[in-house]
ZAPA-811458 format. One record per atom (N, C-alpha, C): residue in one letter; atom name; x, y, z. Coordinates in steps of 0.05 Angstrom, whole numbers, plus 5000, padded with zeros to 4 digits. Last residue first. Example, Ala and Ser with C-alpha at 12.3 -4.5 7.8 and 13.67 -1.06 7.14 Angstrom:
<atoms>
ATOM   rest   atom      x      y      z
ATOM      s      N   5257   4955   5142
ATOM      s     CA   5273   4979   5143
ATOM      s      C   5258   5001   5157
ATOM      a      N   5264   4886   5156
ATOM      a     CA   5246   4910   5156
ATOM      a      C   5264   4934   5156
</atoms>
This chain:
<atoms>
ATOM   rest   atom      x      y      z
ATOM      x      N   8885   1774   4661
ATOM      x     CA   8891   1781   4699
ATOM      x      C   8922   1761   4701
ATOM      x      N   8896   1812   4605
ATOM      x     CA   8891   1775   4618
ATOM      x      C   8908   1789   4649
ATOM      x      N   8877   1865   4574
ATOM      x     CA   8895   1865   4600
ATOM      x      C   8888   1834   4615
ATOM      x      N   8862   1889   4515
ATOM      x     CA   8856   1865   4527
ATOM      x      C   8877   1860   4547
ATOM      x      N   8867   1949   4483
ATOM      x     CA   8882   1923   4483
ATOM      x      C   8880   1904   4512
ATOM      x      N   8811   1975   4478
ATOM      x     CA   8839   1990   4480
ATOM      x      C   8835   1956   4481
ATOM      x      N   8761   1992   4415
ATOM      x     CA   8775   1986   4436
ATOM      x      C   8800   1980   4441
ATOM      x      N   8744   2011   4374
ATOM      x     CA   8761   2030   4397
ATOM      x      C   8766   2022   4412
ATOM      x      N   8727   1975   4338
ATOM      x     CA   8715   1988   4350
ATOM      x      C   8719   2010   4372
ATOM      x      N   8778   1961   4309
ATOM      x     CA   8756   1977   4303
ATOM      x      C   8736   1991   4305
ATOM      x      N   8808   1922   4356
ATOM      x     CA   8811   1954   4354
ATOM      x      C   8796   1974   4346
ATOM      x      N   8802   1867   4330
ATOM      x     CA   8780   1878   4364
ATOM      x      C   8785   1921   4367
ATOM      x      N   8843   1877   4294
ATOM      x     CA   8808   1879   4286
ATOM      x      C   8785   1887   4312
ATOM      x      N   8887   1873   4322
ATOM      x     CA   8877   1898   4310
ATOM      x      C   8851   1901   4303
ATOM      x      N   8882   1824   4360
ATOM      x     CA   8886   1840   4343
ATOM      x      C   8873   1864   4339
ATOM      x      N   8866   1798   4410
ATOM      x     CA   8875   1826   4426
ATOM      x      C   8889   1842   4392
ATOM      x      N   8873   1737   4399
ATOM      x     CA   8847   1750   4407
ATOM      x      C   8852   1790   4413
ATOM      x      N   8918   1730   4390
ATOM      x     CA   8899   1733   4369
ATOM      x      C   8876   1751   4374
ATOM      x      N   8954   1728   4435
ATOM      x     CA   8953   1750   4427
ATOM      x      C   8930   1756   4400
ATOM      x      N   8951   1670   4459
ATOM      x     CA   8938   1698   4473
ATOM      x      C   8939   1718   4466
ATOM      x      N   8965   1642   4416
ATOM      x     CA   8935   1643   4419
ATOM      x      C   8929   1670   4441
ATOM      x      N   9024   1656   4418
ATOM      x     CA   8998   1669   4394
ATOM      x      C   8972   1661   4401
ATOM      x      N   9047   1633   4458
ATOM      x     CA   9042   1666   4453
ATOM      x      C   9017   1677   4436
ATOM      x      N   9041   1575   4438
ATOM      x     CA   9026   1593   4472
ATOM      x      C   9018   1618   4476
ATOM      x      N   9054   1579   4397
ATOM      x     CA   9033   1579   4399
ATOM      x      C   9024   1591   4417
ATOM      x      N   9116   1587   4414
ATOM      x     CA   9103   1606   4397
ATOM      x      C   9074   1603   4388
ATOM      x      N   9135   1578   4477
ATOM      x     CA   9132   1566   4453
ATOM      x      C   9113   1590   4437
ATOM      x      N   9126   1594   4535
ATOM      x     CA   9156   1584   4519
ATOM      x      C   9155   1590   4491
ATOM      x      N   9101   1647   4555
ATOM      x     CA   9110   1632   4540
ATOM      x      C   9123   1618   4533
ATOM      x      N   9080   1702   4597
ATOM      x     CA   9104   1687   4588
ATOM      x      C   9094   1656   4579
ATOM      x      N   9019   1728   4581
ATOM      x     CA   9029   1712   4594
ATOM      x      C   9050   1704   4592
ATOM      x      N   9011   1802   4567
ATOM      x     CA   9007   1778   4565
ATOM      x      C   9019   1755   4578
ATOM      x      N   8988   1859   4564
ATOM      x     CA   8992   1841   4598
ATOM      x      C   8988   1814   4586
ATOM      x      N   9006   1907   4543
ATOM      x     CA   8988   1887   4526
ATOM      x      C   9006   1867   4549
ATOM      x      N   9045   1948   4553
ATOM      x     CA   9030   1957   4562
ATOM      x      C   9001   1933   4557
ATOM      x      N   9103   1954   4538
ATOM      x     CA   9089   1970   4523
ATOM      x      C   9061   1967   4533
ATOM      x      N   9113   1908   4568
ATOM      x     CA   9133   1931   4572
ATOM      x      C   9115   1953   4558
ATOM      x      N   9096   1864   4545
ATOM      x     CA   9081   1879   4574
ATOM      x      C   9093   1903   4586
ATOM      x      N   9121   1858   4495
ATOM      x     CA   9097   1865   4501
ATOM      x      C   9079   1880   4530
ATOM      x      N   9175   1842   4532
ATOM      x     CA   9180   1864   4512
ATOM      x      C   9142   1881   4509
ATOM      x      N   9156   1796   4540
ATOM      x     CA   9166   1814   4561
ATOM      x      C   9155   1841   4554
ATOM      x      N   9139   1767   4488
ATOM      x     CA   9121   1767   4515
ATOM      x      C   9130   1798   4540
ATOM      x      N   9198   1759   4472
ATOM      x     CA   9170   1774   4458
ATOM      x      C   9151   1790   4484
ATOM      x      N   9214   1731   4511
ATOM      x     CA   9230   1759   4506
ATOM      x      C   9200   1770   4494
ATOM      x      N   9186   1688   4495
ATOM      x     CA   9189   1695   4540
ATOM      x      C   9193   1719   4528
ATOM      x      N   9208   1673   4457
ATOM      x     CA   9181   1679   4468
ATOM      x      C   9181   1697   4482
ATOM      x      N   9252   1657   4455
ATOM      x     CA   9250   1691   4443
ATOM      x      C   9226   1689   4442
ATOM      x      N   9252   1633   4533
ATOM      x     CA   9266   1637   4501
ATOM      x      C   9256   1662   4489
ATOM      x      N   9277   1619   4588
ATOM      x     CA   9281   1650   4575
ATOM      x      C   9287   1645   4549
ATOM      x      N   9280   1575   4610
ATOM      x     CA   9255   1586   4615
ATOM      x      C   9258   1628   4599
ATOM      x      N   9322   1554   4577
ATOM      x     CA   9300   1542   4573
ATOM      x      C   9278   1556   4591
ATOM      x      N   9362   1610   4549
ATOM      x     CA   9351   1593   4572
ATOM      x      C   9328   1572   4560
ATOM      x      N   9401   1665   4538
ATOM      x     CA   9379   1645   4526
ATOM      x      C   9382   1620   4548
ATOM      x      N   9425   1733   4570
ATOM      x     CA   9428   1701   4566
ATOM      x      C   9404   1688   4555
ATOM      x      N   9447   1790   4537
ATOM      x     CA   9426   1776   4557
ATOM      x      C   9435   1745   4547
ATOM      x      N   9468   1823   4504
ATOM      x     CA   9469   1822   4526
ATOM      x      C   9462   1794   4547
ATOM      x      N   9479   1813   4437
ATOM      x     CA   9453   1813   4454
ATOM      x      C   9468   1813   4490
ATOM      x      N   9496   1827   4376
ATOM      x     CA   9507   1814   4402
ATOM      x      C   9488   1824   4416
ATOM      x      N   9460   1824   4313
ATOM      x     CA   9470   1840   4334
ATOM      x      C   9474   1820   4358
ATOM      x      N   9454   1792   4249
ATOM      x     CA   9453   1792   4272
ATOM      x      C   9463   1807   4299
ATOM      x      N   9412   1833   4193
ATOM      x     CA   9435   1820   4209
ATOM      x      C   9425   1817   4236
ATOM      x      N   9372   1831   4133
ATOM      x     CA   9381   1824   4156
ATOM      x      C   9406   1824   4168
ATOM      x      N   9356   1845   4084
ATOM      x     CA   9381   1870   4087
ATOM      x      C   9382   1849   4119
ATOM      x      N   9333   1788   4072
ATOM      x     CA   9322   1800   4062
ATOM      x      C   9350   1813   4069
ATOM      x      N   9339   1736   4124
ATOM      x     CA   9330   1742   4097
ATOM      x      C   9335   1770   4096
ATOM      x      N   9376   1723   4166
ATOM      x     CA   9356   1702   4151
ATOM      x      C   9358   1703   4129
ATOM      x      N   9437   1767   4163
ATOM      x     CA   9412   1753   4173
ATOM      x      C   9407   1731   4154
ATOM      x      N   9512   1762   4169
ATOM      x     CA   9489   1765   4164
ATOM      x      C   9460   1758   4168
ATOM      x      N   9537   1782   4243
ATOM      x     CA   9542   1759   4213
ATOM      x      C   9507   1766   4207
ATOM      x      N   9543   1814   4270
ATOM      x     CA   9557   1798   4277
ATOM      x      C   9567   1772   4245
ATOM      x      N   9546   1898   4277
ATOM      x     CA   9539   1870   4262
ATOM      x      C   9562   1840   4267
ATOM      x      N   9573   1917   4337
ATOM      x     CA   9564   1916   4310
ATOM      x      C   9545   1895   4302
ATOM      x      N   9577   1945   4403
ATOM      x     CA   9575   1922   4383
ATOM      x      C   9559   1929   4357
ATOM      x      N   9555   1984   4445
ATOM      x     CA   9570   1985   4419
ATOM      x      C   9584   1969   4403
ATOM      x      N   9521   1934   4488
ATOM      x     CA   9535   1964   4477
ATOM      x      C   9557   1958   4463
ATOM      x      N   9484   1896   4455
ATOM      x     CA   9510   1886   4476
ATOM      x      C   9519   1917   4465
ATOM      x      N   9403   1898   4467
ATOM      x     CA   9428   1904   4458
ATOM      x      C   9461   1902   4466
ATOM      x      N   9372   1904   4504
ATOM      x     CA   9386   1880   4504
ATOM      x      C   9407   1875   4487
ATOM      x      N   9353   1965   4516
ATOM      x     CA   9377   1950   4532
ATOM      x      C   9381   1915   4525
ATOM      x      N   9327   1960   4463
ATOM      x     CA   9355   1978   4465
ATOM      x      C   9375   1960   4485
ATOM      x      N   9275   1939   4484
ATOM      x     CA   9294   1923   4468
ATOM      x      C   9331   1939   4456
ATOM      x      N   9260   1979   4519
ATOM      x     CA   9269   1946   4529
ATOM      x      C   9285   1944   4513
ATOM      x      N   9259   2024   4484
ATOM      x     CA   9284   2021   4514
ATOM      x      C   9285   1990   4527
ATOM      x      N   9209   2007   4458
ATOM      x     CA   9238   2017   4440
ATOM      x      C   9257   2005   4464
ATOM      x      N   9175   2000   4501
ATOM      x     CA   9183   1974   4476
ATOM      x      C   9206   1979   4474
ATOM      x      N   9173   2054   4520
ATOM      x     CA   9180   2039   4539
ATOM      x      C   9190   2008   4523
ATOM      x      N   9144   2076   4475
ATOM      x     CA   9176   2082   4475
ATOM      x      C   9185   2069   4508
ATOM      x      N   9094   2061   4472
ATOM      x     CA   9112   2038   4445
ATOM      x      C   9147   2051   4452
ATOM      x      N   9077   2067   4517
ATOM      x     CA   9083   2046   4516
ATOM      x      C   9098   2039   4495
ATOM      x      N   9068   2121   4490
ATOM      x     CA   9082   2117   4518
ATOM      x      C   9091   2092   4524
ATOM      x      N   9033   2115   4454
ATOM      x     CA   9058   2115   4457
ATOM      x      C   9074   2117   4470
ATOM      x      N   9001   2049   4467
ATOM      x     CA   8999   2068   4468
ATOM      x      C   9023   2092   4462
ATOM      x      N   8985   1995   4413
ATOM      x     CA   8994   2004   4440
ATOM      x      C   9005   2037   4440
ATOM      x      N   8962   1947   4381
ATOM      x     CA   8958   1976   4377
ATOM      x      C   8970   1979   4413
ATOM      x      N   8985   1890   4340
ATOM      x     CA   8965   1904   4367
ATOM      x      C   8976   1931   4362
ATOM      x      N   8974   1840   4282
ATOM      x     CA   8975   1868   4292
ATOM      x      C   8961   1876   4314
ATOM      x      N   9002   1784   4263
ATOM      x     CA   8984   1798   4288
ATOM      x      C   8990   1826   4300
ATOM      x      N   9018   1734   4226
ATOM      x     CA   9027   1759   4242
ATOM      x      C   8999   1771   4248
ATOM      x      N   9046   1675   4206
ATOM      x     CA   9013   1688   4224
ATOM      x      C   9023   1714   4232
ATOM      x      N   9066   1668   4138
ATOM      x     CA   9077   1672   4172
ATOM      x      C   9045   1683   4181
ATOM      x      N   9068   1680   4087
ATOM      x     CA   9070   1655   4092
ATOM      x      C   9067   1648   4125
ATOM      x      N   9078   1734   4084
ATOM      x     CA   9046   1721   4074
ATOM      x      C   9049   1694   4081
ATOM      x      N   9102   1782   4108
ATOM      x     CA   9110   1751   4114
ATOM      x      C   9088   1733   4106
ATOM      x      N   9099   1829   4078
ATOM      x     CA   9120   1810   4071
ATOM      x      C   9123   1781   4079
ATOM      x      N   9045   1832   4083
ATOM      x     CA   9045   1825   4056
ATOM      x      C   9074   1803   4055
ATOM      x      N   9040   1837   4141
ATOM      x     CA   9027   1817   4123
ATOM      x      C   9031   1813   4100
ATOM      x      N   9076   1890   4138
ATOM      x     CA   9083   1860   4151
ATOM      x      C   9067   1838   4140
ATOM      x      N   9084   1924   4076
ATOM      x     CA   9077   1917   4098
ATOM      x      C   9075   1890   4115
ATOM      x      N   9151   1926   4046
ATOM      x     CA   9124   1923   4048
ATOM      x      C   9108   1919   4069
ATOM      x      N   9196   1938   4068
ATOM      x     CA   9189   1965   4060
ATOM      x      C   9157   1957   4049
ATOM      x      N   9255   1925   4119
ATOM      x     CA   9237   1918   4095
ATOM      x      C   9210   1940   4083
ATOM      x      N   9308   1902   4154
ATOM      x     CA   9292   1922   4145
ATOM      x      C   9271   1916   4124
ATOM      x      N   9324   1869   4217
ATOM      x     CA   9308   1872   4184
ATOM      x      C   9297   1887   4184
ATOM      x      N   9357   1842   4266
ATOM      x     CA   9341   1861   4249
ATOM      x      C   9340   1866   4229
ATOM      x      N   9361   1799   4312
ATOM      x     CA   9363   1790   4286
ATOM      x      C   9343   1820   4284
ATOM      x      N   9403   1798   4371
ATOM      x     CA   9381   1800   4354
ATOM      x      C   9384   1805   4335
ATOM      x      N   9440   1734   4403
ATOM      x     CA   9435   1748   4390
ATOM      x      C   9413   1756   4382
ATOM      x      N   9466   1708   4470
ATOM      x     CA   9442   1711   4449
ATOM      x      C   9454   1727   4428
ATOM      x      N   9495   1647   4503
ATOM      x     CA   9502   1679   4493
ATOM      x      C   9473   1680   4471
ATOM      x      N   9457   1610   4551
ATOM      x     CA   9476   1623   4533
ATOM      x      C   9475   1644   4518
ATOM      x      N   9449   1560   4601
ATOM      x     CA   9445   1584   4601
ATOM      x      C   9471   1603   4576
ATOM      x      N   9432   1502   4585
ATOM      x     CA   9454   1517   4585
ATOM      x      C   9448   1544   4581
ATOM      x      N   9380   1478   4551
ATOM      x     CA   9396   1466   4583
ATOM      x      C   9417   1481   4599
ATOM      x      N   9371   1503   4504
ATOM      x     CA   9358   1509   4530
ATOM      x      C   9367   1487   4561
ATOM      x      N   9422   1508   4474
ATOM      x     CA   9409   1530   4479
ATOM      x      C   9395   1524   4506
ATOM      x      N   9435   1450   4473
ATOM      x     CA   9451   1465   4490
ATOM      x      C   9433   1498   4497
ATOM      x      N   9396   1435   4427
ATOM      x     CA   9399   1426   4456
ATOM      x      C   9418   1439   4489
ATOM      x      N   9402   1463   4392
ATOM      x     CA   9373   1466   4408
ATOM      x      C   9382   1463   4439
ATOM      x      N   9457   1449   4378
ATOM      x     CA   9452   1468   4387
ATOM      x      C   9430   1484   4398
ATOM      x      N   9448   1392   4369
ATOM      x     CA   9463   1402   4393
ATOM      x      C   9466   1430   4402
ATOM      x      N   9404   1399   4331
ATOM      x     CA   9403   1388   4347
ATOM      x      C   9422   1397   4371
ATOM      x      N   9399   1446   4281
ATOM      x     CA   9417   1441   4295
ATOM      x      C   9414   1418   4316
ATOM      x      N   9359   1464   4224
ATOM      x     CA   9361   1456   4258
ATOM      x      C   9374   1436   4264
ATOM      x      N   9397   1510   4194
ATOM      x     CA   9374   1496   4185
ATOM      x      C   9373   1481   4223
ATOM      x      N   9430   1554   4195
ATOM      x     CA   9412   1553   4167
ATOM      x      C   9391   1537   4169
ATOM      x      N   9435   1588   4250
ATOM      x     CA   9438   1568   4236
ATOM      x      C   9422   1557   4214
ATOM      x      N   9410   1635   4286
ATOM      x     CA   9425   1640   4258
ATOM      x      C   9435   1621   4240
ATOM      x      N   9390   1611   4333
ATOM      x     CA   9383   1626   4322
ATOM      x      C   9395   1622   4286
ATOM      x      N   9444   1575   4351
ATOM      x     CA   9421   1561   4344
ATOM      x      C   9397   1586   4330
ATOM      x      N   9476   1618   4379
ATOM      x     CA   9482   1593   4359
ATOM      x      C   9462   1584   4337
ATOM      x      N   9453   1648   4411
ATOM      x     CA   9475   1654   4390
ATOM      x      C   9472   1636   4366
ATOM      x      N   9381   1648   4413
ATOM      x     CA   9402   1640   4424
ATOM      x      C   9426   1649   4404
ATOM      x      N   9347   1718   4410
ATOM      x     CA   9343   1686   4407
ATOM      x      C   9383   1671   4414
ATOM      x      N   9295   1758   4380
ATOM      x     CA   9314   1752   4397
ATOM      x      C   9312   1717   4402
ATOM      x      N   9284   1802   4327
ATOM      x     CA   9278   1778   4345
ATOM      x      C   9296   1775   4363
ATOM      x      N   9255   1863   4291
ATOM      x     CA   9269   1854   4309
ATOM      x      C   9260   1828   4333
ATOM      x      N   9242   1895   4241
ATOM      x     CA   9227   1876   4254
ATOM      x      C   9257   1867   4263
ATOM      x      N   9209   1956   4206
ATOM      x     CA   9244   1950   4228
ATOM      x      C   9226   1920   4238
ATOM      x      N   9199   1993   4150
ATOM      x     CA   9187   1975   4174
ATOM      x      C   9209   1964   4176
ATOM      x      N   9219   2022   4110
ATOM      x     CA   9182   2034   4125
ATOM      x      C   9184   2013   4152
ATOM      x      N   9297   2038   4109
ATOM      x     CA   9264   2023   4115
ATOM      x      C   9242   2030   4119
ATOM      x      N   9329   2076   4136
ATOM      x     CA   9316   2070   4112
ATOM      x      C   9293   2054   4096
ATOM      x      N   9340   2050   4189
ATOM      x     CA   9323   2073   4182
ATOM      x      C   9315   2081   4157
ATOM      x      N   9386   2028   4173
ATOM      x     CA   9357   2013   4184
ATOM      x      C   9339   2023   4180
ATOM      x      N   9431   2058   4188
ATOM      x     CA   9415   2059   4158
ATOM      x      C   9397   2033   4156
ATOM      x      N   9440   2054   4242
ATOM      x     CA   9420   2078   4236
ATOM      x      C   9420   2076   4201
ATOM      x      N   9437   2023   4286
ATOM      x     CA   9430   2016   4267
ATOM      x      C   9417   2032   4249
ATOM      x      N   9466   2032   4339
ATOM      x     CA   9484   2013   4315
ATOM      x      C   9463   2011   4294
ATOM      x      N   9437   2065   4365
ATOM      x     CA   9453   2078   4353
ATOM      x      C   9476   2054   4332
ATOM      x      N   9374   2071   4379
ATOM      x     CA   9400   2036   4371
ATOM      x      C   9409   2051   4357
ATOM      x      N   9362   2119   4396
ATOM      x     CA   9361   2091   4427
ATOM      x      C   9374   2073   4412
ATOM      x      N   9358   2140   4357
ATOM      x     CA   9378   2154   4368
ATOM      x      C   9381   2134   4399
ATOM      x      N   9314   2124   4324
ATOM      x     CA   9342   2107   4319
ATOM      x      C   9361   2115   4338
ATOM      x      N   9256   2123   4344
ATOM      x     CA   9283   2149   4351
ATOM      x      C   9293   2123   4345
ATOM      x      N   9203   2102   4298
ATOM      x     CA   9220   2094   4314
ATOM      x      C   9244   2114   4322
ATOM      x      N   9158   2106   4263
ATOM      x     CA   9154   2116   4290
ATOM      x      C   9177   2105   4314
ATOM      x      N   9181   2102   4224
ATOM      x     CA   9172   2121   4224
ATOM      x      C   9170   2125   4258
ATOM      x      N   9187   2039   4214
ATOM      x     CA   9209   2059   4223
ATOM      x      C   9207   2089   4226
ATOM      x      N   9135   2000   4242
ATOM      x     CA   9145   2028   4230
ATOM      x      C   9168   2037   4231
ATOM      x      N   9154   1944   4270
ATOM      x     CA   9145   1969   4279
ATOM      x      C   9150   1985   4254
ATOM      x      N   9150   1867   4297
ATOM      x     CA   9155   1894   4271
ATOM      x      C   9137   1914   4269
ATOM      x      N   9183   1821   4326
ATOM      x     CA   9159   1852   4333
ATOM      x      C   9174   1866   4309
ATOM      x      N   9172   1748   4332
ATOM      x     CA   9190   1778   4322
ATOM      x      C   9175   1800   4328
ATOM      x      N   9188   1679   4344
ATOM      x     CA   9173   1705   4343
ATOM      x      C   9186   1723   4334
ATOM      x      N   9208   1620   4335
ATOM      x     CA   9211   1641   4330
ATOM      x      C   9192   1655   4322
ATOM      x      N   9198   1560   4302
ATOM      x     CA   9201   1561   4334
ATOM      x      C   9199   1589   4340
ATOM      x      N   9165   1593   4252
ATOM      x     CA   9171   1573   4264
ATOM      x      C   9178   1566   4294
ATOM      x      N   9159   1654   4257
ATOM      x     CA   9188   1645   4246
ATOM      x      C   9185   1612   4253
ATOM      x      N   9111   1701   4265
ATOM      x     CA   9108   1674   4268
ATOM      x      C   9142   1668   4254
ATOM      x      N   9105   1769   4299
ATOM      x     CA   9107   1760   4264
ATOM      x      C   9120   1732   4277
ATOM      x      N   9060   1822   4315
ATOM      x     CA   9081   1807   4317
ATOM      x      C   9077   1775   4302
ATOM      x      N   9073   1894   4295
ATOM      x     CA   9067   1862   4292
ATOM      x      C   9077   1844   4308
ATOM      x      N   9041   1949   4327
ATOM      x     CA   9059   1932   4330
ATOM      x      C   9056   1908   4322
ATOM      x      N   9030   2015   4319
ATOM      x     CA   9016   1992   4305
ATOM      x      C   9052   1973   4323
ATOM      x      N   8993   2063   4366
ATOM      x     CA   9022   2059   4352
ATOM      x      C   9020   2027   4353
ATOM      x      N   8953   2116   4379
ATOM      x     CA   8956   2087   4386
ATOM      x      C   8982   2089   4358
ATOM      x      N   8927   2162   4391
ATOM      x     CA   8946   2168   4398
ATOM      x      C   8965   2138   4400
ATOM      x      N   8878   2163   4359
ATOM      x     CA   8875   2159   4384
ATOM      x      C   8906   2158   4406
ATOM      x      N   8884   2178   4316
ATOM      x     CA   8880   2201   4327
ATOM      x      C   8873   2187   4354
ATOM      x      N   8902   2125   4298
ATOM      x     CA   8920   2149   4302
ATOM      x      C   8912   2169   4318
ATOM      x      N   8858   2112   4289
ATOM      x     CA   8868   2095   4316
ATOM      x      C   8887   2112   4320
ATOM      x      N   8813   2147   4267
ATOM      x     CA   8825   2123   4264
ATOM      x      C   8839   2128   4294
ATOM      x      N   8770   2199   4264
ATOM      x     CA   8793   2197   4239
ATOM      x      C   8815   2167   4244
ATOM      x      N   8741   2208   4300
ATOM      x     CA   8728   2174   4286
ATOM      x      C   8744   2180   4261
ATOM      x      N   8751   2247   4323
ATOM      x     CA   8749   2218   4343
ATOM      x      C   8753   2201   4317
ATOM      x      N   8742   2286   4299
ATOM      x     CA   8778   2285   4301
ATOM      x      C   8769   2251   4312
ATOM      x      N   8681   2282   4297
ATOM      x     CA   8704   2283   4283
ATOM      x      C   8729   2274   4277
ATOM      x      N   8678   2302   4357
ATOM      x     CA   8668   2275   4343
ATOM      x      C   8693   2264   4321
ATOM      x      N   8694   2353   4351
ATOM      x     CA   8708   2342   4372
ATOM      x      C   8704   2304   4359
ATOM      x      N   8664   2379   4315
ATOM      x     CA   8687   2380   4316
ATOM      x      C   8699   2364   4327
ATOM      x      N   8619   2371   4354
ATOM      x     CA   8617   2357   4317
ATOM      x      C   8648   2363   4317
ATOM      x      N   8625   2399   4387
ATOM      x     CA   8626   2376   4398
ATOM      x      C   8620   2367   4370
ATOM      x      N   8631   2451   4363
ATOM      x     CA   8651   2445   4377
ATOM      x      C   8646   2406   4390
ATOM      x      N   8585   2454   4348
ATOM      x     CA   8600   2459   4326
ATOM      x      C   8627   2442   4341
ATOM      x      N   8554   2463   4393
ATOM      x     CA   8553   2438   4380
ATOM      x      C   8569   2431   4351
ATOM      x      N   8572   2510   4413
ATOM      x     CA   8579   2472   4435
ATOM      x      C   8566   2455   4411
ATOM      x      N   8547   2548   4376
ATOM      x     CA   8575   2543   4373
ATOM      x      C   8582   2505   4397
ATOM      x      N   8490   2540   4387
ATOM      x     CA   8507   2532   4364
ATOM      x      C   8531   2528   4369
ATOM      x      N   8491   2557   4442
ATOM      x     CA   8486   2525   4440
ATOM      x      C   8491   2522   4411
ATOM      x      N   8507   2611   4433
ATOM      x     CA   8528   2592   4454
ATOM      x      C   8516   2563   4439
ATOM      x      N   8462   2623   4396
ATOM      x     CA   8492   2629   4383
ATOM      x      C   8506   2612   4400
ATOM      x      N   8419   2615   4432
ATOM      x     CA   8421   2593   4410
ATOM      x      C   8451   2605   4406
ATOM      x      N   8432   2661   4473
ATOM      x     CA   8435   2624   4482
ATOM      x      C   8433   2611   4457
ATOM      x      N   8428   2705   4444
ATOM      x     CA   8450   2703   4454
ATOM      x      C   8457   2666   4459
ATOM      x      N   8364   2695   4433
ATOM      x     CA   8388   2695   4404
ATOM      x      C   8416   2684   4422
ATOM      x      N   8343   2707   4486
ATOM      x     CA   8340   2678   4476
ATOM      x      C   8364   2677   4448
ATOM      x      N   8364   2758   4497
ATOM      x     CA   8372   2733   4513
ATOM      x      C   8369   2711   4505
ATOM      x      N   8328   2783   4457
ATOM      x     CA   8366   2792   4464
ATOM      x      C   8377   2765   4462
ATOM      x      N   8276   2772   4474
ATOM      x     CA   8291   2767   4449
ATOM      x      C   8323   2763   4444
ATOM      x      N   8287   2804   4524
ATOM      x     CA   8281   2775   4531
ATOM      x      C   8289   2757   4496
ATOM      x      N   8290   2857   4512
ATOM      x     CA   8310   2840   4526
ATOM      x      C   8304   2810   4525
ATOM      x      N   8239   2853   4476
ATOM      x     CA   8264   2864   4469
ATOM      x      C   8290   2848   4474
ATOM      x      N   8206   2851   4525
ATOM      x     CA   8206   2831   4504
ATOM      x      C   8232   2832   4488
</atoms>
């Protein structure tokens, strides 16, 4: 009986401790999206014009080595878009027009800013998705390589500490700063559709906010 007392204490102490350990485990689960190893991405409405704004916390500046007092910032939002017609104060006709008939030089537009994306763009639809980190440093290296190596600032931005950076890549009528958004997104791992236009984008990304996240779920893969 003795032994058999032994044996039954020994098994409650193991089946205490697996349940200390699976309350533990629970736990760490239902501390948020962080502990799910997820990384916040907006993406933010400009009229014809999209954008992705990230934490500068969770960004190596040491991939855009042209923008390291950017890093001063809580939040980096970066667009892409034609030379011309991007940065012009107001809309250009010949310069819409040449953007997408004529394959041409781009620029991206980066901003620093320090309230959070809904607050700063309260006027704009922005849409927070959650992607993995593995995916948010596959984002970082897209948008690095569209960068024009070691180029500066070209001329000031929109708003706010903005400027424009020389861009590598050509603007198109089937390559606008949709299409780029869109890329840039499936690069980090959220399988959305290329786009021209900034509705097209946004209706397939509403559905795949942050709020569908609350429940743990991972980010919506359209076949």
């Amino acid at each position: 009986m003795g032994k058999m007392h032994r044996m039954s204490m020994h098994a409650r102490v193991v089946l205490s401790l697996c349940a200390i350990a699976l309350l533990a485990g629970c736990a760490t689960q239902a501390s948020g999206p962080g502990a799910r190893g997820e990384v916040p991405v907006h993406v933010v409405t400009h009229g014809w014009h999209t954008g992705l704004a990230m934490q500068a916390s969770d960004i190596d500046f040491a991939r855009w080595p042209a923008l390291p007092h950017r890093a001063r910032a809580r939040y980096i939002e970066v667009g892409w878009g034609d030379r011309d017609f991007y940065p012009a104060p107001g809309f250009n006709l010949w310069y819409g027009f040449k953007a997408l008939f004529w394959p041409t030089a781009s620029v991206l537009h980066v901003v620093g800013f320090d309230e959070p994306p809904k607050r700063t763009f309260a006027a704009s639809e922005v849409v927070e998705l959650r992607v993995s980190r593995a995916g948010f440093e596959r984002l970082l290296a897209y948008i690095a390589s569209s960068f024009e190596p070691g180029a500066g600032p070209i001329a000031p931005g929109l708003y706010a500490s903005g400027a424009f950076y020389p861009s590598r890549e050509k603007f198109h009528l089937f390559k606008t700063c949709n299409v780029w958004v869109a890329r840039g997104l499936r690069e980090a791992g959220i399988e959305v559709r290329s786009s021209l236009t900034t509705e097209g984008l946004m209706a397939q990304l509403r559905p795949l906010g942050a709020a569908g996240h609350e429940s743990g779920r991972t980010p919506f893969r359209q076949p």
